[in-house]
Structure formats: C-alpha cells, structure tokens
C-alpha positions as CSV (number, residue, x, y, z in Angstrom):
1,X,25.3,12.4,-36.6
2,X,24.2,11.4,-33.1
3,X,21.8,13.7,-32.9
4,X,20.3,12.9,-35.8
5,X,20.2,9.3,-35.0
6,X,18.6,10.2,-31.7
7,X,15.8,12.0,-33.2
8,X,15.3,8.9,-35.2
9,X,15.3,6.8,-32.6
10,X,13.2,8.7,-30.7
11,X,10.4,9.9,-33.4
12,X,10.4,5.6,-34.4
13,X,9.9,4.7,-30.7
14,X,6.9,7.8,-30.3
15,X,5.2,5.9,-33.8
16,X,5.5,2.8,-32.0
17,X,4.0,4.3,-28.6
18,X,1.1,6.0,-30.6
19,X,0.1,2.8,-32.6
20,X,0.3,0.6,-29.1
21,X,-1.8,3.5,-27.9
22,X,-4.1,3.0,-30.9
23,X,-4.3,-0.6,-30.1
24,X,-4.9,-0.4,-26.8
25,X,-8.1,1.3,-27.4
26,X,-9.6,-1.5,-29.8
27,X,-11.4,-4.7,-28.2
28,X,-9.8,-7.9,-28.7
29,X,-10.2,-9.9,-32.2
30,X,-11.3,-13.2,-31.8
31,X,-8.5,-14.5,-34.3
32,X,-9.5,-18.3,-34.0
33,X,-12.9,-17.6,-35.2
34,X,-12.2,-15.6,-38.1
35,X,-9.4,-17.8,-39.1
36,X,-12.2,-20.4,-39.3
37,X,-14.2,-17.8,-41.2
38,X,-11.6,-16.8,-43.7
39,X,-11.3,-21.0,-44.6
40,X,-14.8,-20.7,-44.5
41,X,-14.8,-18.2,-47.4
42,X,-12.3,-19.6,-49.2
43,X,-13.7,-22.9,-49.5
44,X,-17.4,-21.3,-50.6
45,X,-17.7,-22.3,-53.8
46,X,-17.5,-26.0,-52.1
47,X,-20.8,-25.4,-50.1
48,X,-22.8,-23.5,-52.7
49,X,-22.0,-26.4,-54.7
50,X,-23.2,-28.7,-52.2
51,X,-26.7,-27.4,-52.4
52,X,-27.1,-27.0,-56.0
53,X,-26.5,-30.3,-56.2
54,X,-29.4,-31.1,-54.3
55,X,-31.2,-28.8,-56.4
56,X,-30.2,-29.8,-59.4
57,X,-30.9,-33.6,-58.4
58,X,-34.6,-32.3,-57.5
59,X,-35.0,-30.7,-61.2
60,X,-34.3,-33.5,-63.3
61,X,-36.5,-35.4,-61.1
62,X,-39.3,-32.4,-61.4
63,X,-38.8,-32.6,-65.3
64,X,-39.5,-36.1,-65.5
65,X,-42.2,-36.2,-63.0
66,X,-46.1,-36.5,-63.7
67,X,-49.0,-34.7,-62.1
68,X,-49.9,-37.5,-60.6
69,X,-46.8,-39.5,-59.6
70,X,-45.4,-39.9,-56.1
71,X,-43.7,-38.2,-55.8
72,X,-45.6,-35.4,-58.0
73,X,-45.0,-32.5,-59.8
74,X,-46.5,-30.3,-57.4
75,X,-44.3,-31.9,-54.4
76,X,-41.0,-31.6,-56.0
77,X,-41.7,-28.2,-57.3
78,X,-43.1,-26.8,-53.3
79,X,-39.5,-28.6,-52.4
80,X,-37.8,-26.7,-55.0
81,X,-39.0,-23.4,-53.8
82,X,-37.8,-24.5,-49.9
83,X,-34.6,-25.3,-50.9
84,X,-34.2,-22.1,-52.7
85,X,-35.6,-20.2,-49.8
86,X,-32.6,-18.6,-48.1
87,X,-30.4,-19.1,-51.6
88,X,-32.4,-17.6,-54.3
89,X,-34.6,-15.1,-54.1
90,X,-36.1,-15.5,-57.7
91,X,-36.0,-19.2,-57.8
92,X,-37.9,-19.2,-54.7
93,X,-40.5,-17.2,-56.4
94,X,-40.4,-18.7,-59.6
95,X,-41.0,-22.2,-58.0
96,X,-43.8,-20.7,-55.6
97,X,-45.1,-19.7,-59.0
98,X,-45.2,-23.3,-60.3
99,X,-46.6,-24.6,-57.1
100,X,-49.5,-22.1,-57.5
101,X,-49.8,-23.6,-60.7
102,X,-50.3,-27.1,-60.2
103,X,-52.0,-26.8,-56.9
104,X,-55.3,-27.3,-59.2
105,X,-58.5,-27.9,-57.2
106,X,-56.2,-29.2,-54.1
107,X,-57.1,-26.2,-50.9
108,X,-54.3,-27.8,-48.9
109,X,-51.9,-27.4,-51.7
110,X,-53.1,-24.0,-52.5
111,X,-53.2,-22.6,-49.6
112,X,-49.2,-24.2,-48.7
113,X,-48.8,-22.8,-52.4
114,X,-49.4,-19.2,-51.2
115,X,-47.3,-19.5,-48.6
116,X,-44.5,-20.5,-50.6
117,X,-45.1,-17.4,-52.6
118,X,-45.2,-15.1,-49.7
119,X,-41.9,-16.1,-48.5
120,X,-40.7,-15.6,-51.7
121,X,-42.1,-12.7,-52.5
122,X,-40.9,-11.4,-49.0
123,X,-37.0,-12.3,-50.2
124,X,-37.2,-10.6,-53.0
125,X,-38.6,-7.2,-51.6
126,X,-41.7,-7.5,-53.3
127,X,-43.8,-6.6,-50.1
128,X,-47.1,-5.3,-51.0
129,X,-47.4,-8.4,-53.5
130,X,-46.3,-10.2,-50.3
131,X,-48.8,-8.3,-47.7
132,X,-52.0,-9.0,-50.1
133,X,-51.0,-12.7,-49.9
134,X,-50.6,-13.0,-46.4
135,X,-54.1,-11.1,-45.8
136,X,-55.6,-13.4,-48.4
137,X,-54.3,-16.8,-47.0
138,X,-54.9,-15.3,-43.4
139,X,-58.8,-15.4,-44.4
140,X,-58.9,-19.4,-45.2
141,X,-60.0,-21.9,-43.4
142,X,-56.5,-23.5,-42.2
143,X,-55.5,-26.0,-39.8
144,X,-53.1,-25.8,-37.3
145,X,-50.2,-26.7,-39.4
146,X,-50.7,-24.3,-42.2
147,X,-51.5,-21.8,-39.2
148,X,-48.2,-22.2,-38.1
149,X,-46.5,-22.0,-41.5
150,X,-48.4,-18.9,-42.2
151,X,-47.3,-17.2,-38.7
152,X,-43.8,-18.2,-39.6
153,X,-44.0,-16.2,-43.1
154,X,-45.7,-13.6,-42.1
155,X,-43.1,-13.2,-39.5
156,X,-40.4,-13.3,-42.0
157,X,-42.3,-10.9,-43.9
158,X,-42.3,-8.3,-41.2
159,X,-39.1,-8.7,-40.2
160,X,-37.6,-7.8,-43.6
161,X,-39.5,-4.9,-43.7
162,X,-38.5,-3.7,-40.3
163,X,-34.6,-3.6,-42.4
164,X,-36.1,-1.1,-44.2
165,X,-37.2,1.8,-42.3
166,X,-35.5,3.4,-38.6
167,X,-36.4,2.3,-35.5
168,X,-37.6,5.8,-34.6
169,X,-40.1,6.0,-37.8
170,X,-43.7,5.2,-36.9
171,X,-44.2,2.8,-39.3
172,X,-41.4,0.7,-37.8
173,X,-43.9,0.7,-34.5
174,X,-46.5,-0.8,-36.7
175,X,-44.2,-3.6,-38.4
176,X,-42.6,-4.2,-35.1
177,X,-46.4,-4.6,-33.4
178,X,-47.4,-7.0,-36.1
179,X,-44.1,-8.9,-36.4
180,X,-44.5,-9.7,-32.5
181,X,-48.2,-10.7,-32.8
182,X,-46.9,-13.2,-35.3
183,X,-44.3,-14.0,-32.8
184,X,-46.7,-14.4,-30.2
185,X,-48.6,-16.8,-32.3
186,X,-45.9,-19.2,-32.9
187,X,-44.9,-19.3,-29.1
188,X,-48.1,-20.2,-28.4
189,X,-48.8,-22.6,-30.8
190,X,-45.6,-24.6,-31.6
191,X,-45.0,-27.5,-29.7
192,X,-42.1,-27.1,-26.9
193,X,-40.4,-29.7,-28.3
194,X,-39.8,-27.9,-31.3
195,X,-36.2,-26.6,-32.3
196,X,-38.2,-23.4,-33.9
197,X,-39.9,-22.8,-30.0
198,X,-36.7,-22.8,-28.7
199,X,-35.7,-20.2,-30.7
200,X,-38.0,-17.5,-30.4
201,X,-37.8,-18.4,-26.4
202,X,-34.5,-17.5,-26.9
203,X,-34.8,-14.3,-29.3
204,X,-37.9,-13.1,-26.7
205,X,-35.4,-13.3,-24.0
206,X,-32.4,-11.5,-25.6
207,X,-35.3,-8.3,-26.2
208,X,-36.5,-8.3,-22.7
209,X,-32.8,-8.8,-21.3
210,X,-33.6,-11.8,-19.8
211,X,-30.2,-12.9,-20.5
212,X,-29.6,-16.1,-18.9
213,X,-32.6,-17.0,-20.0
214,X,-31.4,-16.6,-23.7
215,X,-28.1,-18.3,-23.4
216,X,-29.8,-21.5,-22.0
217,X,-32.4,-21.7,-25.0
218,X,-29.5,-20.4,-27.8
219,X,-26.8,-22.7,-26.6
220,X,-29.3,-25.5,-26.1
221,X,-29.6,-25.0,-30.1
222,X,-26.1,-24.3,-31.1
223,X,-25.3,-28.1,-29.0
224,X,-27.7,-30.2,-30.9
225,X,-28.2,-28.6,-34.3
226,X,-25.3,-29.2,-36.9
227,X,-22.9,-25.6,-38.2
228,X,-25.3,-26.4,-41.6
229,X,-28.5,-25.5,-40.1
230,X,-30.0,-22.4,-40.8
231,X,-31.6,-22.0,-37.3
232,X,-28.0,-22.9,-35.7
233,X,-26.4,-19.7,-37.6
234,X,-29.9,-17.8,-36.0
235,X,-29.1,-19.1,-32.6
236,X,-25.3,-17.9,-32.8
237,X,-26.6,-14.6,-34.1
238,X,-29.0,-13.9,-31.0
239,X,-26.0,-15.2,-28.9
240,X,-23.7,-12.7,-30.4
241,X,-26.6,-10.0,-29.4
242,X,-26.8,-11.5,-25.7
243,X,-22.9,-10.6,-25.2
244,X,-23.2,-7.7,-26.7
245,X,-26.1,-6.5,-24.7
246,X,-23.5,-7.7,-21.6
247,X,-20.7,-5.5,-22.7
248,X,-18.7,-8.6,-23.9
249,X,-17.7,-7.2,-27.6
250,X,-14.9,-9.8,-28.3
251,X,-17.3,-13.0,-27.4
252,X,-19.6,-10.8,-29.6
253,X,-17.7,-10.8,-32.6
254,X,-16.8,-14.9,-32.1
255,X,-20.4,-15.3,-31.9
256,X,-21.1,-13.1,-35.5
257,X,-18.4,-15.0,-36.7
258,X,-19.8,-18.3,-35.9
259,X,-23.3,-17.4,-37.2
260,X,-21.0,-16.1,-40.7
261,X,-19.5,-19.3,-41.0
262,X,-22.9,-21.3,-40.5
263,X,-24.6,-19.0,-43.8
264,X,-21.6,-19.7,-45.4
265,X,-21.8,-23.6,-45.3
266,X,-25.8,-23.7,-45.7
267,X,-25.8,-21.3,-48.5
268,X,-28.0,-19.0,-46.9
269,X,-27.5,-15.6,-49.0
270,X,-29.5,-13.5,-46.9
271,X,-27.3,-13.8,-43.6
272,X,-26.9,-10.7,-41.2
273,X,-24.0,-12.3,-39.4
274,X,-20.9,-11.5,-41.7
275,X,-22.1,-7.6,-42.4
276,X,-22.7,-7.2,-39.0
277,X,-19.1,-8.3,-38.5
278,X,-18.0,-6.3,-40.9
279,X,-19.1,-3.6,-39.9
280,X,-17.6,-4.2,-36.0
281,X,-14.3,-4.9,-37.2
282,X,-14.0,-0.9,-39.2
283,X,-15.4,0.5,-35.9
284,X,-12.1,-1.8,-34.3
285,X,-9.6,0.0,-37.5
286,X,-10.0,-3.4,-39.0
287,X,-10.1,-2.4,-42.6
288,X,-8.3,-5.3,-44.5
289,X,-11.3,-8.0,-43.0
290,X,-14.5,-4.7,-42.8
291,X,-13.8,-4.5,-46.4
292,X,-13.2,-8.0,-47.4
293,X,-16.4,-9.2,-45.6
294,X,-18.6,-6.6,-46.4
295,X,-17.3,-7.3,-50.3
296,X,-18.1,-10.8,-49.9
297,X,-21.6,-10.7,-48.8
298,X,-22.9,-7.9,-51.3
299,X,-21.7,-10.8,-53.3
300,X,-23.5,-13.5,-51.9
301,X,-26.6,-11.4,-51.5
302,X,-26.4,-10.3,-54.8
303,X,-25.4,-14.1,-56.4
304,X,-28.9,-15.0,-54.3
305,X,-30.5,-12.5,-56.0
306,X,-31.7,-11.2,-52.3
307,X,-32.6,-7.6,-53.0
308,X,-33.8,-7.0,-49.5
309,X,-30.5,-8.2,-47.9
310,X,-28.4,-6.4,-50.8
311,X,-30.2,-2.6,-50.1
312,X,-29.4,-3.3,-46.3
313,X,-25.9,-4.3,-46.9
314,X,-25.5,-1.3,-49.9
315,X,-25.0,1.9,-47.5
316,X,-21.9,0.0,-45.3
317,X,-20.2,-0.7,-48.6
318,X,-19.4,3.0,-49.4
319,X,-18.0,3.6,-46.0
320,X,-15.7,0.8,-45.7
321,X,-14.5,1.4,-49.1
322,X,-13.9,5.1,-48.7
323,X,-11.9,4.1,-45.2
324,X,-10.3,1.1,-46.4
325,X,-8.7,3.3,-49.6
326,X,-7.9,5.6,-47.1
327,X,-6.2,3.5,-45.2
328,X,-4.5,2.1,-48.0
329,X,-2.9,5.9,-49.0
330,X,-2.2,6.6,-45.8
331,X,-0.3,2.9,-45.8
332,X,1.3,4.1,-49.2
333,X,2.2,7.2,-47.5
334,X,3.6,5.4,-44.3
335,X,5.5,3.3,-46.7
336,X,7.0,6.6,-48.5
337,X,7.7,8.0,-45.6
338,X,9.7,5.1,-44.4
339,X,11.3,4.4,-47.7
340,X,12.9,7.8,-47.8
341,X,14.0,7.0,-44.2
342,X,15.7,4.0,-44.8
343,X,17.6,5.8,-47.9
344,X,18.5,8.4,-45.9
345,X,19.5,5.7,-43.5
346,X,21.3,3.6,-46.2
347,X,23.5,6.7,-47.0
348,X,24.4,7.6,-43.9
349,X,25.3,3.8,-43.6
350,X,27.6,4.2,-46.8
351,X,29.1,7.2,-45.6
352,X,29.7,6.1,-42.3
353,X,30.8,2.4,-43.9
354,X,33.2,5.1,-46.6
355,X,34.5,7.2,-43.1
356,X,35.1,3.6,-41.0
357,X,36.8,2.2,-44.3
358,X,38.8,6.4,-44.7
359,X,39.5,5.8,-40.9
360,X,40.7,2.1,-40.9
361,X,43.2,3.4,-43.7
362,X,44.2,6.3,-41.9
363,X,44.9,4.2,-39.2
364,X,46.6,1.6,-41.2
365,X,48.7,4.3,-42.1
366,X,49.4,6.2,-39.2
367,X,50.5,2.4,-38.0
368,X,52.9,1.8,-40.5
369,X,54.7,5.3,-39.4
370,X,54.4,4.2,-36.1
371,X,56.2,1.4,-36.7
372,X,58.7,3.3,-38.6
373,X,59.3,5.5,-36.1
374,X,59.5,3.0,-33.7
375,X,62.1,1.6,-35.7
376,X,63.8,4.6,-35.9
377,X,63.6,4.9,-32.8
378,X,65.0,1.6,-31.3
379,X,67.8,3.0,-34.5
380,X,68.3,5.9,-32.2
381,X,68.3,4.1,-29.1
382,X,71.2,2.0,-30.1
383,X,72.7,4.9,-31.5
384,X,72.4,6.8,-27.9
385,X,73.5,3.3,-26.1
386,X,76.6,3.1,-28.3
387,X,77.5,6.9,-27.5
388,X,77.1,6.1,-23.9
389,X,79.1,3.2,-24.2
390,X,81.9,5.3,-26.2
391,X,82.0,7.7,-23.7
392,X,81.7,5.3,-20.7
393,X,84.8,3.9,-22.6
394,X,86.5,7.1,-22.6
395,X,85.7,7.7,-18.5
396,X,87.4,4.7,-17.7
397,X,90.2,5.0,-20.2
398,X,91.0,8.1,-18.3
399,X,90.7,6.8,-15.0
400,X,93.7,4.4,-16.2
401,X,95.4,7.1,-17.7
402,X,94.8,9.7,-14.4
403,X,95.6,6.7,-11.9
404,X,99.1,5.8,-13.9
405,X,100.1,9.8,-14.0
406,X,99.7,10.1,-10.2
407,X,100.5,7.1,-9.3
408,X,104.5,7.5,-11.6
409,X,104.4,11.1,-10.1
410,X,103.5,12.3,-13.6
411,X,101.0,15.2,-12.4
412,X,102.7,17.8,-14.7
413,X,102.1,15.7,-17.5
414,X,98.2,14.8,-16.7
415,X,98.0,19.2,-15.6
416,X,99.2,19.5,-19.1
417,X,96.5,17.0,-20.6
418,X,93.8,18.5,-18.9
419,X,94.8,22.0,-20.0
420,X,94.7,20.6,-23.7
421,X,90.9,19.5,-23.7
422,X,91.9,16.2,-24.9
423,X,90.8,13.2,-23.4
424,X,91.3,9.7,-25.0
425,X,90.2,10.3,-28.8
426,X,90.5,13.6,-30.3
427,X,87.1,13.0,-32.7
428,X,84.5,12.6,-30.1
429,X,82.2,15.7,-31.5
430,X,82.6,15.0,-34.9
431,X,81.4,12.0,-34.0
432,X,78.5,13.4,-31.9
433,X,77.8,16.1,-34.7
434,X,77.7,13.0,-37.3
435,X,75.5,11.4,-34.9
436,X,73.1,14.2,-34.3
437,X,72.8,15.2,-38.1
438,X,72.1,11.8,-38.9
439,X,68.9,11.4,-36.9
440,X,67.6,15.2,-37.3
441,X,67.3,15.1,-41.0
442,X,65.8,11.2,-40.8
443,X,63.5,12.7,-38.7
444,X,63.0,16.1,-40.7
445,X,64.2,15.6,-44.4
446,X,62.9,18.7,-45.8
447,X,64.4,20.8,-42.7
448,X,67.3,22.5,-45.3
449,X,64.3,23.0,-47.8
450,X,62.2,24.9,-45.7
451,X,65.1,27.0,-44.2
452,X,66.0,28.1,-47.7
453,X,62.5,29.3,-48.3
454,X,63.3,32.4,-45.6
455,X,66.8,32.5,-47.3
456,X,67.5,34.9,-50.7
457,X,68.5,33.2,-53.2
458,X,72.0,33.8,-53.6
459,X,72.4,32.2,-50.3
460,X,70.3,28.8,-50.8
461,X,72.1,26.0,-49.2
462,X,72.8,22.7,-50.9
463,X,74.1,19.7,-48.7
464,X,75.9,17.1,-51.3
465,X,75.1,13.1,-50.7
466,X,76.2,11.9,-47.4
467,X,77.3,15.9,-45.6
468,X,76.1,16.5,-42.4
469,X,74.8,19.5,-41.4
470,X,76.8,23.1,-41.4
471,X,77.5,24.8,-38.0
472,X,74.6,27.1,-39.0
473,X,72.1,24.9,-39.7
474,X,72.7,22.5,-36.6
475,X,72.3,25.7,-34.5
476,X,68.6,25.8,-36.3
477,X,68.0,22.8,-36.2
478,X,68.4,23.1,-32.2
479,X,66.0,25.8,-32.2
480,X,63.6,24.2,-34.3
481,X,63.8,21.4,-31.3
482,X,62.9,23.9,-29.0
483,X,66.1,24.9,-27.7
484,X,66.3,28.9,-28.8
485,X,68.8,30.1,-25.8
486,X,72.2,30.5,-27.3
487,X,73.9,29.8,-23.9
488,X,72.3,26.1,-24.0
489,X,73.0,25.8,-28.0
490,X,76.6,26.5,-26.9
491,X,76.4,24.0,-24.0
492,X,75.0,21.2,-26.5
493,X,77.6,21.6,-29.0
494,X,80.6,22.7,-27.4
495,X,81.1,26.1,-29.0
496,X,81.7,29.3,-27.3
497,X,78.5,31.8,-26.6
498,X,80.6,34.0,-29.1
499,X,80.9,31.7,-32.0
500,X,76.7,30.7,-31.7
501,X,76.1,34.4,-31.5
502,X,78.1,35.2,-34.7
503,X,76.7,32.1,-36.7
504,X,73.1,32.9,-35.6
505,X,74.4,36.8,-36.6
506,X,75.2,35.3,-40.2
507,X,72.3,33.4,-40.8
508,X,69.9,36.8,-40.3
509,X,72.6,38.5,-42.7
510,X,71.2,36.1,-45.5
511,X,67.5,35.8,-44.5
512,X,65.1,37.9,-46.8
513,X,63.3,39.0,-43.7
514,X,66.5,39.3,-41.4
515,X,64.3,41.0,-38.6
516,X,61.7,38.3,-38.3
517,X,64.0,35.0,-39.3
518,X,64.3,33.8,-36.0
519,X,60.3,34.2,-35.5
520,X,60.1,32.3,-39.0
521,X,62.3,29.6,-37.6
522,X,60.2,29.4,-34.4
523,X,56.9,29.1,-36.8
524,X,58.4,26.3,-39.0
525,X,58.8,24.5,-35.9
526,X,55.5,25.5,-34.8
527,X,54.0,24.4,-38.4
C-alpha cells in the first residue's frame, strides 16, 4: 500500500513538473487585454447594432430623397457605400453601384463614384474588375483631393492582393512595388496634419525598423483617436508588429488584442488583428481562445460578406480545429485517466476506511479482554495478597506457639510438632490447590477439553460443577505453564518426586499416543 501510494505520489508530482515545464516554455498572456476582448465579443451584437442603425437611418432618408434635394440621392447613397466600407463587402458595392448611377453628367461625382466602386470591388475580391477601374480613373483629369482618394484605394487594392499570394512569389514583388508607389504618393501629398500621414509615417517606420520612430507616430494615434476608429485599431496593429519585431511577444499580443477589440466596436469585418491573435495564442498551446477567436472572425468576415478576409482567415481554421479536438481527446483522456485513478483511489479509501473500522473493532475488543484480564487479574492479586496474609498469619502463629514451647520447657512437644508437618491449620494445600485450580481454568477453560483430545476414550475426564482439578491434571496444568521438571512440580505442590513420577506414569498409560503425550502437552501449550 505504501508503495503504491508512493508511485502515485510521485508519477502526480512528475505530471505536475512536466506541465510547469510546458508552461515555462510559453510567453506570457496578457490576461487583462483579452479579458477586455472576451467582453468585447460578447457584447458584439451591441456594436454591430450600433452601426446599422446609422445605416439604416441613412436608407430611409435615401428612399425619400430626390435627385436634386440637399442632401441628394447621390450624397446619401456615396455615404451609404462609406459606411459599409469595412462592414459589408456587397453593400459597399451595391451602393458604389448606385452612386455610379446617379453620378449623371457630374465628373466630380463620377469620378468619386469610381472610387467608391473600386474599394468595393477590392473588398469583395473582385480585383481585376477593381484593377481596370483604378487604371481608368487614374487617366482623368483629377484634383488633388480625388488624387488622394484614388492613391488611398488603390493602396487598399494592392494590399489585399498582397493577402493573396507568398512573399517569395514574384508577383508579390510587383503588388508590393505598386502598393509602395501608392504609398509614396500619399506621404507626399497628404497634409502632416493629417491623422492618415501619421499613419503611414508610422507603418514606413515599423518596415524599415525604424522603431522608435514608429511608436512615436502609432501612439501619437492610439492617444487622440477614440477605440471606435478604424485607423486607431490600424495604429494598435503596427504597434503590435513594432514589439514583435523587438522580441517583446506578450506586449505583442496586448497590442493584437487591442487592435481586436477596436474592429470589434467599429464593426469593421475585415480586421487582421483577432486572427492574428489567434493564431499566436495555438503557437502558445492556447487552444480554448486560438479556436474561439479564429471561429469568431470567419464569422464576422463571412456576416460582412468580406471574401478576401474570409479566404485568408480559411487555412488557420483547419489547423486550430484539428488541434483544439485534439486537445479536447487528449483532455477526455486525461480526464479518464484520472477518473479511474481516483476510483482506484476511492477503493483503496474504502478498504482502508473497512481495515481502520476491522482494526478499531479488533482493538475495541482486544480492550475489553484487557480489561477482563485486568480484572482478573487485580482477582488474582487479591487472591495472592490474602494467601500471603494466610500464611504471614500462620508464621506468626507459630512464633507464639514456638516461643511458649521453649519458653514452658516444652521442646519435646514443639520436636514432636515439627516432626508431624503440621503447623497452625492442617488445610493449607487444599486451600492452595483450590486456589490454583480456580485461576488456571478462568484463565484456560477448555484446558480439560483439549487434554482429552490426546486421551482414548474410555479415559475422558469429566470435572462435575464446582471440582477442582485432579492430581493429574494440576501436574499438566504446571507443564502447560512451563514448568515440565518433575522435581519443581513436586516442590510446587508438595508431593514426593515419586508420587509426580507415578501420576505423570499414569496419565501416558491413558494417552492414545503414550510415547509423544508429553510432546502433545508441550504443543498445546505452544498452540
């Protein structure tokens, strides 16, 4: 049982070591941020809500509206679109359609028509739609304005594309060249003042390493924009990239989560943050969260109907999900494992509980003899003290008698008492024999039962209610006690060596093994 326990002991206290160990080799979760995250998610619903609101409030107005109105049908439907931009890929579209249409003869409203279109056609994937566009707009006649709003969506163009092909392909060298040149473009055309400029000052600086550099733009972004803005959830992003870069993975995860949290309450569906996340937390063995975030933006990607984001998001699903329902057996196989242990445990615990409860009985028992036999004892002690006192008794009434026969001249007379072996009361022995047969058969009740079992049985003996023992028996009874020398038996009970010798002599005479009777004696003793 103790070793048992030991190995229990010691295989739960190796688990323990190798999970620590496990531990020890992930970087630190930033539990405050994704607490905020996971009340972030749950409350969801609340911020898509929010927006469609807004939406909604800017379609009834668009169904009443004229063409001519203020504001118009073509200005609520372009706001339509730009509110739908980062929610709804289709919408976008369908509203950059409208614009399109009732842009008439207008070039300004064409022209920020087409626009409209490319970014949604860029949201939904549709990129060669999106590519003829942008070369056709890129050949008006714009001002600086619509200059800048065409940089911005062919830059959004080409960065979605860059999703979809590896770093190392050639192609992603071209859409990388012309997503820069766009980039290039804004930098030097937006004015310094503008939130957008401190941005891509910002993202330049995170890809050249310039890393101070980027934390002073990004966090001058993520202090005065509000958690709703879109370009504050961008900033946190390229700040989560900056500690990364520095080896800071912890402060990179808070900063992904931060970013997650700022898609979440703007409604923007096409957010990297929370898949990137996701995917850092199964590299850390964090299953439970990899899966539930990773589940909850294919979700959001595909409620926004963002194709682009969904195909980048679709390959990480797979993997979580095949690890996470790994994780789960193995859990279910953990929690086997440590179910059978704790029933083993449980019945060793009853039958340690049953051999406590056999033990505490036993012991009950064994103290209720012992206080038996204490009482017989302290019987026997008073029994020995009143023979003590009998014969102290007797002592002293023969020193009276011995002092009065010398001292009348009577020493014939106290020769003649001595000779006689009489001193005082002529019963003593029957009284010790009494004595001693009393307390051997309290002590050993079945003594004459067993003894009869090495007798034949024409020679059983039968003590009647209240006899002592016979001559022969007390002589066995000695030797069962221990004391087998015939010279000490005689001593003991004040017979003659001869009489012991010819009642031990009788006793083999009616044994049914008389050559081994004494040895059966000695082994009823030893039993």
């Amino acid at each position: 049982m103790r070793t048992f326990l030991t190995y229990c002991l010691i295989g739960l206290l190796l688990f323990v070591n190798m999970q620590t160990a496990y531990a020890g080799n992930r970087h630190a979760v930033p539990s405050d941020e994704l607490r905020l995250l996971d009340q972030t998610i749950r409350h969801s619903s609340r911020y898509d809500s929010r927006r469609t609101e807004t939406i909604d409030s800017l379609k009834q107005k668009y169904a009443k509206a004229s063409l001519t109105g203020s504001p118009g049908k073509w200005d609520l439907a372009y706001e339509i679109s730009r509110q739908y931009l980062t929610n709804n890929a289709d919408s976008t579209l369908r509203y950059a359609m409208h614009c399109m249409k009732l842009s008439g003869e207008n070039p300004s409203r064409q022209i920020q028509s087409r626009i409209a279109l490319i970014n949604g056609l860029s949201m939904a994937g549709i990129f060669t739609r999106a590519l003829v566009e942008l070369d056709s707009v890129g050949r008006m006649n714009l001002d600086k304005d619509q200059k800048l709003e065409m940089w911005k969506a062919g830059r959004k163009l080409y960065s979605y594309m860059m999703t979809y092909v590896s770093e190392e392909s050639p192609i992603y060298t071209t859409y990388h060249r012309q997503y820069l040149a766009f980039d290039d473009s804004l930098l030097n055309n937006l004015p310094r003042t503008d939130n957008l400029y401190a941005f891509l000052r910002g993202e330049r600086a995170v890809a050249m390493e310039q890393y101070k550099e980027a934390k002073k733009h990004l966090g001058y972004l993520m202090t005065h924009l509000t958690p709703e803005s879109n370009l504050y959830g961008m900033a946190a992003y390229q700040m989560a990239e900056v500690y990364r870069n520095q080896g800071d993975e912890t402060s990179y995860a808070a900063y992904l989560a931060k970013a997650a949290v700022s898609d979440i309450q703007g409604a923007v569906k096409e957010g990297l943050a929370l898949p990137a996340l996701a995917s850092w937390l199964y590299d850390q063995g964090c299953l439970d969260e990899a899966f539930d975030y990773i589940t909850f933006a294919l979700e959001d990607a595909n409620q926004g109907n963002a194709r682009m984001r969904s195909v980048t998001i679709a390959p990480m699903v797979p993997v979580i999900d095949q690890a996470y329902r790994k994780e789960i057996r193995s859990s279910r196989d953990r929690m086997v494992v440590w179910f059978c242990l704790a029933c083993v445990l449980l019945i060793l615990s009853v039958v340690l509980l049953f051999a406590v409860h056999r033990q505490a009985t036993q012991s009950r028992e064994a103290q209720i003899k012992l206080e038996k036999l204490s009482k017989t004892q302290e019987t026997y002690i008073g029994n020995f003290v009143a023979m003590c006192s009998s014969y102290a008794d007797r002592l002293d009434s023969l020193s009276k008698l011995v002092a009065v026969k010398i001292s009348s001249g009577k020493t014939d007379e106290l020769l003649k008492l001595v000779k006689s072996g009489r001193f005082g009361e002529s019963n003593k022995d029957e009284d010790f024999y009494r004595s001693f047969d009393t307390a051997f058969l309290d002590l050993y009740p079945d003594f004459v039962m067993r003894v009869n079992t090495l007798l034949r049985e024409s020679e059983q003996i039968e003590l009647k209610n209240g006899e002592g023992l016979s001559p022969e028996l007390r002589i066995y009874a000695l030797v069962k006690l221990g004391v087998e020398e015939s010279t000490r038996i005689a001593q003991i009970l004040h017979y003659s060596v001869s009489t012991i010798y010819a009642y031990r002599n009788k006793m083999r005479n009616k044994a049914i093994s008389r050559d081994t009777f004494e040895e059966d004696i000695a082994a009823l003793r030893r039993h």
